[in-house]
Structure formats: structure tokens, C-alpha cells
C-alpha positions in Angstrom: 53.7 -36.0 21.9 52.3 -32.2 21.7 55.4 -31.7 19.0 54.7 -34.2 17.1 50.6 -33.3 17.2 51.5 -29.5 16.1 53.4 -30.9 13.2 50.2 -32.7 12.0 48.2 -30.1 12.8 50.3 -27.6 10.6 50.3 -29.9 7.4 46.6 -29.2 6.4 46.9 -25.6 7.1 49.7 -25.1 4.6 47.7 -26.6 2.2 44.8 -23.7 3.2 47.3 -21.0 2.7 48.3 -23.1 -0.6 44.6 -23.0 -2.1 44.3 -19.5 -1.9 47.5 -18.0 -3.1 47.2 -20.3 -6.0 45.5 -17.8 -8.1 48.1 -15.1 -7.5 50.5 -17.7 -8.6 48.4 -18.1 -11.9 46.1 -15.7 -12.3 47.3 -12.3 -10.4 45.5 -10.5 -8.0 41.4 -10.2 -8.4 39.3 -6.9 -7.7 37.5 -6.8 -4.9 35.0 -4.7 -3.1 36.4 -2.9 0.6 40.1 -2.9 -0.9 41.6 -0.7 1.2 39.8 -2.9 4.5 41.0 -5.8 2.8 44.3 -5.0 3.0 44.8 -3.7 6.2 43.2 -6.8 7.5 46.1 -8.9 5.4 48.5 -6.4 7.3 47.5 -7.8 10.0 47.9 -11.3 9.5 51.1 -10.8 8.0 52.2 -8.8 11.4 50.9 -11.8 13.3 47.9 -10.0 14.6 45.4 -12.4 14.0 42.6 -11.5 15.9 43.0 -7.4 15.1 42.8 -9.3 11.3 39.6 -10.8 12.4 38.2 -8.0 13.9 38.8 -6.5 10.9 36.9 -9.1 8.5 33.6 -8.7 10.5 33.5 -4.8 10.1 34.1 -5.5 6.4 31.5 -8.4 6.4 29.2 -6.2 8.3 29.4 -3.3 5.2 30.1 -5.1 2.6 27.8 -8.7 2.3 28.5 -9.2 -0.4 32.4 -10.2 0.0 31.3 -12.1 2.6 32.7 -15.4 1.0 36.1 -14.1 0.7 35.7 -13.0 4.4 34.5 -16.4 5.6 37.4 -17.9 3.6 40.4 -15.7 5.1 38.8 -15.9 8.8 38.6 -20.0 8.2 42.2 -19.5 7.3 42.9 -17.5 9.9 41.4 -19.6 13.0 43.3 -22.6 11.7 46.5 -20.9 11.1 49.3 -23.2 13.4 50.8 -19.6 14.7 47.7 -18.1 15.7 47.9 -18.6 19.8 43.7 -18.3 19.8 43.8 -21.3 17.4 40.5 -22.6 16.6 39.5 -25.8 14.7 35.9 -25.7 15.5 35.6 -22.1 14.5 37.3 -22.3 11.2 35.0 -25.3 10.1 32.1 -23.4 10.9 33.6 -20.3 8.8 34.2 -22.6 6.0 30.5 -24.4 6.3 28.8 -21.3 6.4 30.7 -19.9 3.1 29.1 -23.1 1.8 25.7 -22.8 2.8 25.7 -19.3 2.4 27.5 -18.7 -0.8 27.2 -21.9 -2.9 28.5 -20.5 -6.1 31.3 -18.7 -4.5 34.8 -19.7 -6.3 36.0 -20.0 -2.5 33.6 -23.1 -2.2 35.9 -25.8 -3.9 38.8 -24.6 -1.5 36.6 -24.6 1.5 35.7 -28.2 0.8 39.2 -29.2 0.5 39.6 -27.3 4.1 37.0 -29.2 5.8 38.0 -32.7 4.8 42.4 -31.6 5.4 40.9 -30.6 9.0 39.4 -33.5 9.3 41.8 -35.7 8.0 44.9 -33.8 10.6 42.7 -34.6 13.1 42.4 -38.6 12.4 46.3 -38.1 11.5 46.8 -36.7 15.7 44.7 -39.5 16.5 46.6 -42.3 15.2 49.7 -40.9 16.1 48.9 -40.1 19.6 47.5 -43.9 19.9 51.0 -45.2 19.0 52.7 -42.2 21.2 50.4 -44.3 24.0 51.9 -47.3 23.0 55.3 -46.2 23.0 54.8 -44.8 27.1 53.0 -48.1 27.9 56.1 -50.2 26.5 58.6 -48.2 28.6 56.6 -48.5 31.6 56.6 -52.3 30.9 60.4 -52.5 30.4 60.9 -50.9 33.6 59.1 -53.3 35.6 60.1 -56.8 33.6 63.7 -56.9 32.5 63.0 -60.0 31.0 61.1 -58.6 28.2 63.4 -55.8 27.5 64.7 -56.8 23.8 61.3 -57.3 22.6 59.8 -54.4 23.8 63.0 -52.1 23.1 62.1 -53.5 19.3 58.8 -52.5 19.3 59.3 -49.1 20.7 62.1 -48.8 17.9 59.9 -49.7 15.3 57.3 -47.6 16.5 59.5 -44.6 16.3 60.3 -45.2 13.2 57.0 -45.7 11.8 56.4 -41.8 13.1 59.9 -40.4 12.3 60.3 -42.0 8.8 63.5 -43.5 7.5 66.5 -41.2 7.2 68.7 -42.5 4.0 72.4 -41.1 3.7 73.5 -40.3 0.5 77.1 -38.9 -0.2 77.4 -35.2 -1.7 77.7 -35.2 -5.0 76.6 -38.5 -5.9 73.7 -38.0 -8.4 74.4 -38.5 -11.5 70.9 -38.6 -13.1 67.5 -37.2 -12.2 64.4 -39.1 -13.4 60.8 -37.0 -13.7 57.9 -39.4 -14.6 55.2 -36.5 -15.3 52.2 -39.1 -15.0 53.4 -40.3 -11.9 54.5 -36.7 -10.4 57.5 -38.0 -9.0 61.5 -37.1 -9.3 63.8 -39.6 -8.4 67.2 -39.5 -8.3 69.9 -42.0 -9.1 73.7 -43.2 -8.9 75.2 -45.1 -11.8 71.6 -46.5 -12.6 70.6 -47.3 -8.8 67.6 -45.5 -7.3 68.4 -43.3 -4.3 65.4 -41.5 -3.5 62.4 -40.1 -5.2 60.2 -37.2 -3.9 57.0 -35.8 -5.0 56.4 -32.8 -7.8 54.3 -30.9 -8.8 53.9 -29.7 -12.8 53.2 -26.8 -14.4 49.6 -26.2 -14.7 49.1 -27.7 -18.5 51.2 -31.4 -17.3 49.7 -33.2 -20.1 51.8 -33.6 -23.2 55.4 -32.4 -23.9 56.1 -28.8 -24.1 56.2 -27.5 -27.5 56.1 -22.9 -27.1 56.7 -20.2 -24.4 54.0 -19.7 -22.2 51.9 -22.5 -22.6 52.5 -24.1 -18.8 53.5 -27.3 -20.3 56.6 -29.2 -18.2 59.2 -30.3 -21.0 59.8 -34.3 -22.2 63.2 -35.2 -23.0 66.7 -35.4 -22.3 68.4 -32.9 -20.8 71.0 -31.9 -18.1 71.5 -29.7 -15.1 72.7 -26.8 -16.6 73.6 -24.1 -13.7 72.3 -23.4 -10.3 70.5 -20.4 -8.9 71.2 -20.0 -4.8 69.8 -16.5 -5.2 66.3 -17.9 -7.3 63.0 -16.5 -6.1 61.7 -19.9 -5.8 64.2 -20.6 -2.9 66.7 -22.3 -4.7 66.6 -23.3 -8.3 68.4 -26.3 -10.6 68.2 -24.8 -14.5 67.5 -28.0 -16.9 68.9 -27.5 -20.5 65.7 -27.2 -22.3 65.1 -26.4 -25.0 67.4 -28.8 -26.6 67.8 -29.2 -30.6 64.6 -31.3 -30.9 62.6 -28.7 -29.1 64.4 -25.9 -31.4 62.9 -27.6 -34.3 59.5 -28.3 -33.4 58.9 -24.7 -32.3 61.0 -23.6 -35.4 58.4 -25.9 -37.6 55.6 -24.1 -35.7 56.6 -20.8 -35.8 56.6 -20.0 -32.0 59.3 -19.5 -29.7 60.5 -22.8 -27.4 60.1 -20.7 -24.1 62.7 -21.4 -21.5 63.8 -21.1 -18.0 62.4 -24.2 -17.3 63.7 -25.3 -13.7 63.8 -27.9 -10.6 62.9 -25.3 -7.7 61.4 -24.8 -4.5 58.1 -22.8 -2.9 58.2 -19.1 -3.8 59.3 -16.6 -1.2 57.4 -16.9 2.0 55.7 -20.0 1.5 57.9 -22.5 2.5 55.5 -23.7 5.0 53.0 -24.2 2.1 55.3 -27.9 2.9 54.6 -31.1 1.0 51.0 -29.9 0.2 51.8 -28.0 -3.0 51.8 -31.1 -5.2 48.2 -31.7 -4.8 47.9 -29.4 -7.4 50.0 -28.2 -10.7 50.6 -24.6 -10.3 54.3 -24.1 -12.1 54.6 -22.5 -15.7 56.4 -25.5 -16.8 58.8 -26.3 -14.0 59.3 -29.0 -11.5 58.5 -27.9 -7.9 59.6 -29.4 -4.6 59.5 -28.3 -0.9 62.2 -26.0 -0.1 64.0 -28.9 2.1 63.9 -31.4 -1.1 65.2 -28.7 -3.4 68.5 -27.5 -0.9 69.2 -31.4 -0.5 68.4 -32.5 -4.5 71.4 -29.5 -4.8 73.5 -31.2 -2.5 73.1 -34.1 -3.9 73.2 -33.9 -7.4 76.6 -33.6 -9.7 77.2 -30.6 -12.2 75.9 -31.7 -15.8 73.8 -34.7 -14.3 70.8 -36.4 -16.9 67.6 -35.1 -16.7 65.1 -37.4 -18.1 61.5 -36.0 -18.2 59.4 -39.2 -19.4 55.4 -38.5 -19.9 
């Protein structure tokens, strides 16, 4: 039960570490006040010395107020972080209230809110999961003292299980011989001679609406195209190149006078934030590419043939 409840616990911190690495991703790094404090307190965290880190954000809050949202924010973070041994719920939602309270323009207020209610919801999550972990006990216990109702009960333990565990569907390497994106839908699902194997969830670059007509303007393509070459080595993790831009695409930007862009790609999390986990897609954050987790992109590889479709629908 305890592995299963750190699992749950860890999903709404990824999206926490997500929320504010999302402007690097976009934006680059901001200028702040205490720079040099700043970053020996990210040192720190990066070490695995969490509370040397948050001894280090109350000197800077002390002398320096008024980056006190940005402190409150990366202490939150820190007190919820699944590796920190010192791992506090209750103090990281009172970081991230009094950011609110105290900072109520602060840019690190829409993040913080997002915080609050993904704490909250990871704890309803452990709840519900360690009622049906009770469950499960209280059926074994059952079985062992009325052999009579041990079909049944094996059932309902099984069904349990699987409720928790999810369904694990085998698919034969190499079998994919198309890959549908619906953008509106922000889902990727792959197929086999026209049947639907399984679909995962995307996120977009961070312009989704409309198809992508010039380099640089974070639109995700719409078309068809095909898996051009693989990238084992890509910064993202591990990378599937799609053939954009095609002739149609040529000839739009052509008629424009811009360049198509490129590069556009099915890929994973960037370099050390795999554990970011399936809580990426609640935002768009690519320049035009199709993310996935790092576990969906090594088995969409696996799975999918050289030269499969791509088909990119709206």
C-alpha cells in the first residue's frame, strides 16, 4: 500500500517542478534579485540537500523581501518534493498560501494555485486507493476463513487490482504502421492496418491552434507525413523525426515568403525531467512538436515501423 501511496504522491509534484521550468522551456531564464544566493540554493536542491536549500531561501527572504514570491514558490516546491526525506505537505501548502496572500500579483500565483488544488487532489487520489487497498486485505482475510467463497472473492480482488494497476496491452514490435495526432483532442494513437492499438496523451507546441505555416511560430504541423528517421541520442530523450514540411507546406511558406521551419518531432521530456511524468500535457510547451513521457516515447519507437503515416488532423 505505502508504494502505491508514494506513487500518487509523486504525480502532483512533477507537475510543481513542470510549472516552473516551463518558462525556461519558453521564455529562458528571468533576472532576479540575490542571484548568486539563488543559485547556490538550486545547488543544493540539485545535490539532494533540501533543507541546506531551505535554509538558504529564508536568509535570502530575510534580505531580499522583495523576491520573496519566488522564495515561497521554490520552498513550496521543495517541501513537496517525493525525494525530500523531511517531506512536508502541510508546509508546502502554507508556502504556497502565503505567496498568495502575500504577493497577489506575483506571476508565481497562477502556479501556486495549480499546487494547492494537485496537493489536494494526490491526497483524495491516496485516499481512494488506500480504501480499495483495504478492500483487497479484507477479501483475503475472508478467503482464508470460507473456502466456499473463494472464486468470488479471488474475482473481486482481481478486479480490484486491476482497477489500480491498469490494463497492460501486448503489442508485437514493429507492428505500427500508422500514427494518428488529433490536435483538438491532444491525443496520439497508434494503429495496425487500420485497427486502434493504443492512444496516449500529448502535449502541442505552445501556438496548437491552426496548422503550421513558418519557422518559429510554435505551431504543431496538419497533414500527412511519415516517420522519417530516429534520434536515440535526442535531447528530448528520444526522438521520432516526422517528414514535415512536405510539398504543400513548401508552397504555402514559398507563397508567404517565410521559411517552413522544421525539425518537427514525436519526443519525450527534456533531459532531467523525466519525472515531470504524465503531467506535462496539461499544458502546451513544445515549439511545434508532439511530446510524450519518456516511457510512451521508448515504447511508441518500439512499436512503430520505419516510414509509418503520420496523420496530424486539427
Amino acid at each position: 500500500m505505502g508504494k502505491k501511496s508514494d506513487r500518487a504522491n509523486k504525480r502532483f509534484i512533477f507537475f510543481a517542478a513542470f510549472t516552473i521550468i516551463t518558462p525556461w522551456l519558453l521564455c529562458g531564464c528571468s533576472t532576479f534579485l540575490a542571484k548568486s544566493a539563488f543559485k547556490d540554493a538550486t545547488n543544493y536542491f540539485q545535490q539532494g540537500s533540501y533543507q541546506a536549500a531551505l535554509e538558504t531561501y529564508e536568509q535570502i527572504i530575510n534580505k531580499y523581501p522583495s523576491v520573496g514570491d519566488r522564495v515561497l514558490f521554490e520552498m513550496g516546491m521543495i517541501y513537496a518534493h517525493p525525494d525530500n526525506l523531511r517531506k512536508d505537505d502541510q508546509k508546502s501548502l502554507e508556502c504556497f498560501h502565503k505567496l498568495i496572500k502575500e504577493y497577489p500579483e506575483s506571476l508565481y500565483r497562477p502556479p501556486s494555485d495549480v499546487m494547492i488544488s494537485s496537493i489536494r487532489n494526490a491526497a483524495a487520489r491516496d485516499k481512494h486507493v488506500s480504501a480499495q487497498q483495504t478492500q483487497i486485505e479484507a477479501l483475503k482475510q475472508t478467503l482464508q476463513s470460507n473456502d466456499t467463497e473463494r472464486v468470488a472473492l479471488q474475482n473481486m480482488i482481481e478486479g480490484l487490482e486491476q482497477e489500480i494497476k491498469g490494463k497492460v496491452i501486448l503489442i508485437p514490435h514493429g507492428s505500427v504502421d500508422k500514427i494518428l495526432i488529433e490536435k483538438g483532442q491532444r491525443r496520439l494513437t497508434l494503429l495496425s492496418k487500420g485497427k486502434a492499438l493504443k492512444t496516449y496523451k500529448i502535449a502541442l507546441g505552445g501556438n496548437p491552434d491552426g496548422p503550421k505555416e513558418m519557422q518559429g511560430d510554435n505551431k504543431t504541423p496538419e497533414g500527412i507525413y511519415f516517420i522519417e528517421t530516429r534520434n536515440k541520442g535526442s535531447q528530448y530523450h528520444l526522438s521520432l523525426r516526422i517528414s514535415y514540411p512536405n510539398e504543400k507546406d513548401k508552397k504555402r511558406a514559398k507563397q508567404r515568403g517565410v521559411s517552413p521551419g522544421g525539425d518537427i518531432m514525436i519526443h519525450g521530456m527534456k533531459k532531467d525531467l523525466a519525472w515531470v511524468g504524465d503531467l506535462h500535457t496539461q499544458r502546451d510547451w513544445t515549439q511545434g512538436c508532439i511530446a510524450v513521457t519518456d516511457r510512451e516515447i521508448e515504447e511508441i519507437e518500439r512499436l512503430v515501423l520505419d516510414g509509418a503515416t503520420v496523420e496530424i488532423r486539427p
